[in-house]
N, C-alpha and C positions, 0 to 999 in steps of 0.2 A: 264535260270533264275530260274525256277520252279527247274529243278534238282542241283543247287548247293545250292537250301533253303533248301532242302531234304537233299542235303549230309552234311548240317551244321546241321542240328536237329538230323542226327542220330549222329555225329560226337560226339553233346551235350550229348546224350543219351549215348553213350557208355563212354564217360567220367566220367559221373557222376556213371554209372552203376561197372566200375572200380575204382572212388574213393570208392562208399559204399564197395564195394568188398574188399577195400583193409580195411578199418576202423579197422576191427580186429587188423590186421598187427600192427597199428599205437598205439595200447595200450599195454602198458609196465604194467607189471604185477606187478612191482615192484613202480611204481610210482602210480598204484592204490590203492597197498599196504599203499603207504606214503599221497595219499588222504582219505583215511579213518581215517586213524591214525591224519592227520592232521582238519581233520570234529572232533572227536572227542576230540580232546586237545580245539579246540575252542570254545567248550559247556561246555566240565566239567574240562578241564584241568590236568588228569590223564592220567596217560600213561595208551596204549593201549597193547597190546600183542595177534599178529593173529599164530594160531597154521595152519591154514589152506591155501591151495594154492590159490589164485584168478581164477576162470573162466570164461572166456569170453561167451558172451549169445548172437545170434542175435535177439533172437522171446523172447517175442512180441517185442522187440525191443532193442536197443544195450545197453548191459549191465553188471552186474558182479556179479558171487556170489561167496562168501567165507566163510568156516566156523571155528568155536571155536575159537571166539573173546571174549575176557575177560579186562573188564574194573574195573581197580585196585579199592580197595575202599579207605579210607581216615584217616591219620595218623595212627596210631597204631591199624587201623582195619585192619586184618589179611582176611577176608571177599570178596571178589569183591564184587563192586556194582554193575555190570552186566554180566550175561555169555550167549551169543548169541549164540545158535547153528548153526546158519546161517545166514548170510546178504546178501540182494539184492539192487542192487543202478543200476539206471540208468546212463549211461555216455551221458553229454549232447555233438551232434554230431558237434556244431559251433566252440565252445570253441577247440575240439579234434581236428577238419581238421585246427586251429590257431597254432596246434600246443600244446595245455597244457590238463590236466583229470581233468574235473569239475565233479563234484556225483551229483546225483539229487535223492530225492523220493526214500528214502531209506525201503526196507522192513525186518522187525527184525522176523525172524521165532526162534519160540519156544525160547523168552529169559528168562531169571531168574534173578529180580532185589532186589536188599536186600536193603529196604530202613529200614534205623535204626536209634535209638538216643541211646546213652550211656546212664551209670546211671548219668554221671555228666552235661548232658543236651547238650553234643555234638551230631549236626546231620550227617549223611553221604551224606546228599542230596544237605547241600554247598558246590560252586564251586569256593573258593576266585579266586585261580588263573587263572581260563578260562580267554581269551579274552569277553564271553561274561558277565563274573560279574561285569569284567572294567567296562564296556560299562553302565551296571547298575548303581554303583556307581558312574559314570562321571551323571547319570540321576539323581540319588539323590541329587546330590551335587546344580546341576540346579535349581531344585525345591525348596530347602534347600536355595539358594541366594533368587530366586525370592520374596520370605518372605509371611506371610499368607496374602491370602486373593489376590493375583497375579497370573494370569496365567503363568505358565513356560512355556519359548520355548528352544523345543527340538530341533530345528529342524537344530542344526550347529550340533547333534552326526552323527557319523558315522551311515552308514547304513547297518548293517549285514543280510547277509539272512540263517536263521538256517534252513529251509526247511521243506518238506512234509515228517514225518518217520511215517512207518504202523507196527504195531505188527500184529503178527500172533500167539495165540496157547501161550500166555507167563502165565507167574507167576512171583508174587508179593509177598515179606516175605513185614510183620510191626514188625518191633521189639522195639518198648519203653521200652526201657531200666531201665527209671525211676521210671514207674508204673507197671512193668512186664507181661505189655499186650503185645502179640504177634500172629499177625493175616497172616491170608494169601490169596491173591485172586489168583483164578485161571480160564481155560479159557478166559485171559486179550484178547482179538481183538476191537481193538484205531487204529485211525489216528488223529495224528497230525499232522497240517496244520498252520505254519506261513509263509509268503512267505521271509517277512523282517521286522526286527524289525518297520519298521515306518506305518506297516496294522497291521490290523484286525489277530485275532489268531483262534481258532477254536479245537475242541478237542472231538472226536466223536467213542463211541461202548459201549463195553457190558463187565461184567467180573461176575463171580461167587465166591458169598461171603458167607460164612456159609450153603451152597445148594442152595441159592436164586438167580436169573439170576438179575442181575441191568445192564439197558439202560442207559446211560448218554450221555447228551448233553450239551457241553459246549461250549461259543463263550464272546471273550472282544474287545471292540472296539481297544484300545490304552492299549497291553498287557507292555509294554515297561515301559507307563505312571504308571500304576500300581503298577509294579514292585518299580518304583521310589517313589510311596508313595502318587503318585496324584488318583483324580478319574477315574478311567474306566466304562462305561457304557459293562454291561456285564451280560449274561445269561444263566441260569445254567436248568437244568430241568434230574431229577433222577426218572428211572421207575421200579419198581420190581411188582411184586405181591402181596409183604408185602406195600412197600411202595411207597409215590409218592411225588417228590420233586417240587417246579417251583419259578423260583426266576427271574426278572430282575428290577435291578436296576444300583448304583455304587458298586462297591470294589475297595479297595485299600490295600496297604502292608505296611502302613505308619509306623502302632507298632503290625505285624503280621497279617493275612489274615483278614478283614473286608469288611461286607456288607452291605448295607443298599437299603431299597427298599421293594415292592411289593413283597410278597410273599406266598404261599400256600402250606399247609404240607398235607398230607391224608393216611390213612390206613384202610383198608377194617376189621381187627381186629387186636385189640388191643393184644390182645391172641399171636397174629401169631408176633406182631412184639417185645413184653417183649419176647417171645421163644428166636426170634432171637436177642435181645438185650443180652442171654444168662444169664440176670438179676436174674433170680430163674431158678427154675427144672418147669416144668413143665407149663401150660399154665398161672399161675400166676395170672388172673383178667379174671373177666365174661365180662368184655367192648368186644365190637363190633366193630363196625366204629366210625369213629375218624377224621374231619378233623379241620384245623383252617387257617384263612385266613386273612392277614393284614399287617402292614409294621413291617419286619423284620430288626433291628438288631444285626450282630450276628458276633462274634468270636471265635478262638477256643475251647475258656473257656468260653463263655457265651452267649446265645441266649436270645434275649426278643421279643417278638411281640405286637406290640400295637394296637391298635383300629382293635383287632381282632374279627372274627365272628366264632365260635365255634360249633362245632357239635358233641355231644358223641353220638352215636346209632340215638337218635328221640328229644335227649332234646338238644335246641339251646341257644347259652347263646353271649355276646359280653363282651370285657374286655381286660386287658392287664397282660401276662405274664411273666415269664423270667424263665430259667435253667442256672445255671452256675454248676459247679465243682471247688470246694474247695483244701486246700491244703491237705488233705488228701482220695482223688480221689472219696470223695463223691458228691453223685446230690444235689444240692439244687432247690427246685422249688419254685416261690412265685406267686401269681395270684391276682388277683379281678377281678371275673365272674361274671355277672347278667342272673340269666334264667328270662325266661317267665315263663314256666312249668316247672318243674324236677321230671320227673317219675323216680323211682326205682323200681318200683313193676318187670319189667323183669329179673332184675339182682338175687334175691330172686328167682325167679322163676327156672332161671338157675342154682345156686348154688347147690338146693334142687336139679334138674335132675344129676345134677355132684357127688351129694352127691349119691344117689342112682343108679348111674353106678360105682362106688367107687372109683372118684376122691375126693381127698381133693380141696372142694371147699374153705376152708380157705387158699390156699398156698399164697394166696397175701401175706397175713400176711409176709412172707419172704421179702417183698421188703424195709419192715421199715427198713434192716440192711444197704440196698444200699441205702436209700436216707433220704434228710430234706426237709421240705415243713413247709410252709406258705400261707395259702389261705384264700381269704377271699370270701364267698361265698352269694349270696341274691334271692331269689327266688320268684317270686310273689304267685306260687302256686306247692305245693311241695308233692307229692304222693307217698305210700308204701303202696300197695293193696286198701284196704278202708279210709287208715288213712292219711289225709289230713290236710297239714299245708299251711296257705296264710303267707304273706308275711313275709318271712324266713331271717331272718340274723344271719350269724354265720362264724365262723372260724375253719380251719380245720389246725391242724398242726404236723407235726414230731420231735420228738425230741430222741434224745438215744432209737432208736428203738420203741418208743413208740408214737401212735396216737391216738390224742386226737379231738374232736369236742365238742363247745363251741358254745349251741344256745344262741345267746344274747336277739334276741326276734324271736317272733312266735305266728300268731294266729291259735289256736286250738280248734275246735268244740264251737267257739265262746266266747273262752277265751285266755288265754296270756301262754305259753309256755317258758320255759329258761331248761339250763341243759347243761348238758356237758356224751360224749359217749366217753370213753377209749376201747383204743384197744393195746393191746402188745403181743409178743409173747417169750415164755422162753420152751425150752427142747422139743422146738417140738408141743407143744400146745399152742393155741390164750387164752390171758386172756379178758374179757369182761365184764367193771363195767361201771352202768351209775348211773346218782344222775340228779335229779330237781323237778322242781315244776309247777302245770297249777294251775292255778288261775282264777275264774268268768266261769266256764266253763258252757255251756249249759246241764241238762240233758236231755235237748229231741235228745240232738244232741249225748249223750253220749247211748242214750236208739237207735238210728237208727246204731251205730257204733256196740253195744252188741249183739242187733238183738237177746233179748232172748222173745219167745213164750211167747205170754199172757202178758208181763210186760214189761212196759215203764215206765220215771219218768220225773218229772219237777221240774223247781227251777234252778239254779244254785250250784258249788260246788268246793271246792279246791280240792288239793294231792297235797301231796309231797310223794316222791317215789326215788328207790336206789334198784339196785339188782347188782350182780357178778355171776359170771358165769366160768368154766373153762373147754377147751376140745379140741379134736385134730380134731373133724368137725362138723359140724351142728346139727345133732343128740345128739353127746355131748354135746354140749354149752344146746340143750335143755332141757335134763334129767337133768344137773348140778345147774342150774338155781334157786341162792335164790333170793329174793325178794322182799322186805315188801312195801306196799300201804297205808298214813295216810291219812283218807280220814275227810272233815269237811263239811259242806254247812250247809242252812238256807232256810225258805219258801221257801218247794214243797212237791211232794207227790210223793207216788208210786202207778203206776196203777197196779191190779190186785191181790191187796189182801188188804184185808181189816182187821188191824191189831183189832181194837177195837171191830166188830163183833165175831171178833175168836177168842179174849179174851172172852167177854160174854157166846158164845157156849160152849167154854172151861170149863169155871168155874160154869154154869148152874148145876145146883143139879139137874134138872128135867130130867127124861127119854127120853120125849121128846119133848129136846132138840138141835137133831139135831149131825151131825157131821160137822167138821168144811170144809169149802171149799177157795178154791184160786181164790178171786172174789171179785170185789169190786176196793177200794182206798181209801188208807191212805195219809193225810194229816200232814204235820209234820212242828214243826217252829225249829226242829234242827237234824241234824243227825252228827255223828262222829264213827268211828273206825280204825281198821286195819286190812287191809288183807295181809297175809302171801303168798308166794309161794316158796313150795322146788318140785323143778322138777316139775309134770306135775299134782301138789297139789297144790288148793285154799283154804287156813283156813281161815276162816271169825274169828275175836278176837273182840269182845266188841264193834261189829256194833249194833249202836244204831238209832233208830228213834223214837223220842220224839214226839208224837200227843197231841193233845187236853185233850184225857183222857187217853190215854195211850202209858206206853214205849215200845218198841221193841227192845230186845236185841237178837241179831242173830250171833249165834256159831254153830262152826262144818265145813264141808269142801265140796269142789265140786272138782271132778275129772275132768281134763280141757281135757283130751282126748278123755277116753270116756260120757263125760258128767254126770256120776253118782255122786247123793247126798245125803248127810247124815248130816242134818242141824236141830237145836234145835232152835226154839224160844221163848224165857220167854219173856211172856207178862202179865205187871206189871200196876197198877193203877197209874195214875199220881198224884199228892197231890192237893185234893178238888175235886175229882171224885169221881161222887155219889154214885160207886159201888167199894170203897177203899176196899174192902177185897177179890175183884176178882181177884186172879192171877190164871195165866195155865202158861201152857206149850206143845207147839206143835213142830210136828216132819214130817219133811219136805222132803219125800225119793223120791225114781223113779230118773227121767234125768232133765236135762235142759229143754229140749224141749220136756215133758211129767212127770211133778211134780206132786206128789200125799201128801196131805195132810192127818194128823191125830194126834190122841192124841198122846203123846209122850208113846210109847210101856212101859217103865219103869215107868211110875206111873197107879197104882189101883185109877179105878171112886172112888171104897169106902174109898182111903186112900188121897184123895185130898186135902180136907179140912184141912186135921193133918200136910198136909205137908205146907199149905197154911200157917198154922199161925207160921209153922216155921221158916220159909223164911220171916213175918213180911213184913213191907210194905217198907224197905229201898228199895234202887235204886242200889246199890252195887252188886258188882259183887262175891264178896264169892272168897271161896279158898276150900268147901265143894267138895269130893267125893263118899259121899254116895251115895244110892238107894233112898233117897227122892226126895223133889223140890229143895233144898236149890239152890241157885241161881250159886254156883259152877260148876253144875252135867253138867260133858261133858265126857262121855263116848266112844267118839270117838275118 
């Protein structure tokens, strides 16, 4: 008993050991030939052409390779849309000992696929005629009865299995025909994984794009549903260096690829990824990192995210965006952001470093020609080194190459803020003009922002102000730089000089009487003028401070670089001051932060008086250039 279970086991054993042995034998080269050929018509429906022999494989397991397989491309494209330098398929062994060559798990070593659209918006990547386009259409049609708002049942379609294909080592043309972008990845290694149309699909590797390695991970519940137009639950996640993608919600293929759902963008620099966007030359923007996170809808032509949370470098903001591309392949971007904080002081910072390694840190300026925008911006507290604006509202937008921002309001050192900041660029240089006005502003708050030595001021005070500027970078824009400052206010003073003493001293006939000094505080119930700046020059023009008993009128200029000044002050009796026939004139030299006072070097002690009554007691500013007092005399 024991030896004829022995001689049936080995009996079994050798049988089986001679069918695997023979399994070879049992495949027709030529009928492998005609299952590839036939795999392939029922995906794209393009004839196939193998230049290469079929060979049979038994390790790691029974199978077949063949190479220079060429899959035609589509209508009057002369093109293939794929060239395989070799194919690998497993032959399933149940189907083969039945008798017929089923393929399984195909692997695509080093192929080259030309996916392209004509200029007249034909793609190469439709398959009307496959078997599996039917099968799609037969799905459309389904969902299309079922009417909105019904779930479709699929589940009387056929059931195709398109199978596992692995690339190895491929390349990818893009050729948009219409917009003359023409791209290419390379290093493509994917597997795709559907088993049958009625699972789950899955689509998993890595390819190199412009020198960046991107990871991709993609998976749809009901790839099939999708394609029909219905929703698929589905997840997508893109890794590179530059960037990082993550998405799951629905998509669908209803009126071309849509998503909708949860999703999160990021990029470690903004730098790195306008480089790779190929948008301008060069690094393009001082931005940093970069993420935003919120529910995504998005199609090919237009992305929006809403109740997103945002992150540029350190300033966080929440809001709702969108990108689309217009019909003449520009970006449009529109927004409303809300920060907490919004520092800029780093970006300044860097600029200056790039400017000084000699980058042009203005190349952004370049991106006005690729794109439009609309933004609406609001900030509760808003930072540029020292200079600080609370609750900021404004709008930032592009238009024909040109960027414009528009404060609508802003509090400023304890007053009100508006204006508007242009930016354009023409021939290679940034143009730079602003225009507005602060209103009610504090000056203690304006005397802590000036931080000049010895001298602080109170009261309140308006401007209005407007300067232009032109230059090819930072340095430029600052040398270039006009102007002009109208300055007005009412009750306050200036600490650290004391205008109506150093009139007295001035005009004193006595010996000794002292020289004048920068000490004290002037009280005033009006001040107004204007200050000037060409480049890295301050002219003071017919700043006035009206005191009690006396006026101050202050001409001449401060050097904003190195702090050097060279400043006249005619100080004039007010009308009904009991010393109406005291006028001087004093002359204000040395630095900012080390002013030296004196008699104005151009008038003789003995010829003061003569010049006194020349000048008379108006308030007028003259148009005199002589060597006297006349109220003109600016020899600087």
């Amino acid at each position: 008993m024991h030896r004829s279970v022995r001689l049936s086991i080995l009996a079994l054993v050798a049988l089986v050991i001679a069918a695997v042995a023979a399994l070879p034998l049992m495949v027709s080269t030529e009928r492998v030939r005609t299952g590839i050929i036939h795999k392939a018509i029922q995906l794209t429906g393009r004839q196939v052409s193998i230049a290469g022999k079929p060979r049979i494989s038994f390790s790691p397991f029974l199978g077949i390779e063949v190479g220079n397989i060429i899959v035609e491309g589509s209508g009057t494209d002369k093109q293939p849309f794929a060239e395989i330098e070799k194919l690998r398929a497993r032959i399933e062994v149940l189907p083969l000992l039945a008798g017929s060559i089923r393929l399984a798990d195909f692997t695509l070593l080093r192929p080259v696929f030309h996916i392209a659209r004509d200029a007249n918006g034909r793609a190469n990547w439709t398959f009307p005629d496959a078997p599996f386009s039917r099968l799609v259409r037969q799905a459309q049609q389904i969902r299309k009865d079922a009417g909105a708002g019904s779930k479709p049942d699929f589940s009387p379609l056929e059931v195709m299995q398109p199978g596992s294909f692995r690339i190895v080592d491929g390349v990818v043309h893009l050729d948009n025909g219409e917009g003359g972008l023409v791209e290419k990845l390379t290093n493509v290694n994917a597997t795709l994984d559907w088993p049958t149309t009625a699972t789950a699909a899955s689509l998993l590797g890595n390819a190199v794009w412009r020198g960046e390695v991107f990871k991709f991970d993609l998976s749809a519940a009901s790839p099939l549903q999708m394609l029909a137009g219905s929703a698929s639950k589905t997840s997508i996640k893109v890794d590179s260096a530059a960037l990082g993608f993550s998405f799951v919600g629905d998509a669908n293929m209803l009126a071309g690829f849509h998503l909708t759902g949860p999703a999160k963008f990021s990029t470690p620099s903004v730098n790195r990824l306008v480089a790779l966007a190929g948008a301008i030359e060069g690094t393009g923007s001082n931005l940093g990192a970069f993420s935003a996170e919120g529910v995504l809808n998005a199609t090919p032509t237009q992305i929006q995210m809403s109740d997103a949370a945002i992150a540029i470098d350190n300033n966080r903001c929440k809001g709702i965006f969108q990108i689309a591309r217009n019909d003449n392949n520009r970006l449009q971007a529109s927004a409303t952001l809300a920060f907490s904080d919004l520092d800029l002081t780093p970006y300044l910072g860097i600029a200056e470093q790039q400017e000084r390694a000699g980058d042009n840190a203005l190349s952004v300026s370049g991106l006005l020609a690729v794109f439009d925008a609309d933004l609406r911006i609001s900030a509760e507290r808003a930072l540029l080194g020292s200079f600080e604006a609370r609750d900021l509202a404004g709008a930032l937008s592009v238009r024909n190459s040109e960027l414009a921002f528009d404060v609508g309001n802003s509090t400023v050192m304890g007053g009100s803020l508006t204006g508007k900041i242009m930016l354009a660029a023409s021939q290679g240089k940034t143009i730079l003009t602003t225009e507005g006005a602060l209103n009610g502003v504090s000056m203690p708050d304006v005397s802590r922002y000036l931080a000049i030595p010895g001298f602080s001021f109170t009261g309140k005070a308006n401007a209005k102000f407007q300067s232009s500027s032109t230059g090819s970078g930072l340095q430029e824009l600052r040398d270039n730089v006009k102007a002009t400052l109208d300055l007005s206010g009412q009750d306050g003073s200036v600490e650290g000089i004391d205008f109506s003493a150093m009139r007295k001293v001035l005009a004193a006939k006595s010996a000794t009487a002292g020289e004048p000094v920068l000490s004290g505080k002037s009280a005033y119930s009006r001040m107004s003028g204007r200050i000037a700046i060409s480049g890295r020059t301050a002219w003071f023009r017919e700043l006035t401070f009206k005191g009690s008993d006396t006026l101050a009128g202050i001409y001449g200029r401060a050097e904003l670089g190195s702090g050097g000044l060279a400043i006249r002050a005619r100080l004039s009796p007010v009308e009904g001051a009991s010393d109406r026939d005291a006028y001087a004139l004093a002359f204000i030299g040395g630095t900012i932060k080390a002013p030296l006072v004196m008699r104005d070097p151009a008038i003789s002690r003995n010829g003061q008086k003569q010049d006194q009554d020349r000048t008379g007691t108006g308030t007028g500013t003259g148009t005199g250039t002589g060597t006297g007092t006349g109220t003109g005399i600016n020899p600087l």
